[in-house]
C-alpha positions in Angstrom: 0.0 0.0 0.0 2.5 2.6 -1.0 -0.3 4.9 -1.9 -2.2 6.5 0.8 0.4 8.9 1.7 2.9 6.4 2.9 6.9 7.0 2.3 8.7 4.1 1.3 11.8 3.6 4.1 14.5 1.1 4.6 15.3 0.0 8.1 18.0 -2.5 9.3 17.5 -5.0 11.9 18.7 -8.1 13.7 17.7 -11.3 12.1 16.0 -12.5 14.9 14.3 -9.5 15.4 13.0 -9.6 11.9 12.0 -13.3 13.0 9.9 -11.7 15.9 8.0 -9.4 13.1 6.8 -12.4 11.3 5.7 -14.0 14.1 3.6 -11.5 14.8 2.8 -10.7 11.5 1.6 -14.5 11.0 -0.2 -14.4 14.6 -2.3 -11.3 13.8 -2.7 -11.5 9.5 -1.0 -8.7 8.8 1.8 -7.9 6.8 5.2 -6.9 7.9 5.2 -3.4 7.3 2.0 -3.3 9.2 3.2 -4.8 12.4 6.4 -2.3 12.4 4.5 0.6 11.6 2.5 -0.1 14.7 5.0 -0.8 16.9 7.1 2.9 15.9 4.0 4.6 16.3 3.7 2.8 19.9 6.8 4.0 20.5 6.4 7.4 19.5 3.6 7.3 21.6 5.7 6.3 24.4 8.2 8.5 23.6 5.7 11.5 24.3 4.5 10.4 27.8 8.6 9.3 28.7 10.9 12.5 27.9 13.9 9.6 28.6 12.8 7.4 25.8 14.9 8.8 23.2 18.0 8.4 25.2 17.4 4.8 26.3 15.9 3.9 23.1 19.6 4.9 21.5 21.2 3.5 24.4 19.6 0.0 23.8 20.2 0.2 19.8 24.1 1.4 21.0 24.4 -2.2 22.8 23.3 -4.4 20.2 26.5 -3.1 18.1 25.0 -3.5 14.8 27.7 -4.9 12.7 27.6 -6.3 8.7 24.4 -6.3 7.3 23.5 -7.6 3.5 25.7 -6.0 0.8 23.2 -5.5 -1.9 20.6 -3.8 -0.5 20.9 -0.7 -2.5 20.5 -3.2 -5.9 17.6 -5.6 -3.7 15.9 -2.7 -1.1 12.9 -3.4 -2.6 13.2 -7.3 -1.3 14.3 -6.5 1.5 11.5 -3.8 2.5 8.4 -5.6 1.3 8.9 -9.3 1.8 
């Protein structure tokens, strides 16, 4: 659903965080991108009601130490996004 206003965005994330997403996204029907456009705008909405948020939010992504990552995602984003 691209239309509708929506921006097309690429996010990175662990592997079994992306496994959590499906989970979900199986548990409830919903796609993917439905599932983690929820939960940002939960945590937004958390965000609002915490001032903190935003620092442990970065302090949490800072310990995971994000490291590699697939090499063709500027060639494959598309895959990547919507599947």
């Amino acid at each position: 659903m691209i239309g509708n206003q929506m921006i097309a965005t690429t996010i990175y994330m662990p592997r079994d965080l992306y496994a959590q997403v499906g989970k979900a996204a199986r548990k409830q029907g919903q796609p993917k991108a439905r599932i983690i456009r929820d939960l940002v705008a939960d945590g937004l909405t958390k965000q609002r009601r915490d001032p903190d948020a935003t620092r442990k939010f970065v302090s949490a992504l800072k310990s995971m130490q994000f490291r590699g990552g697939v090499r063709d995602a500027a060639k494959r984003h598309d895959h990547y996004t919507w599947d």
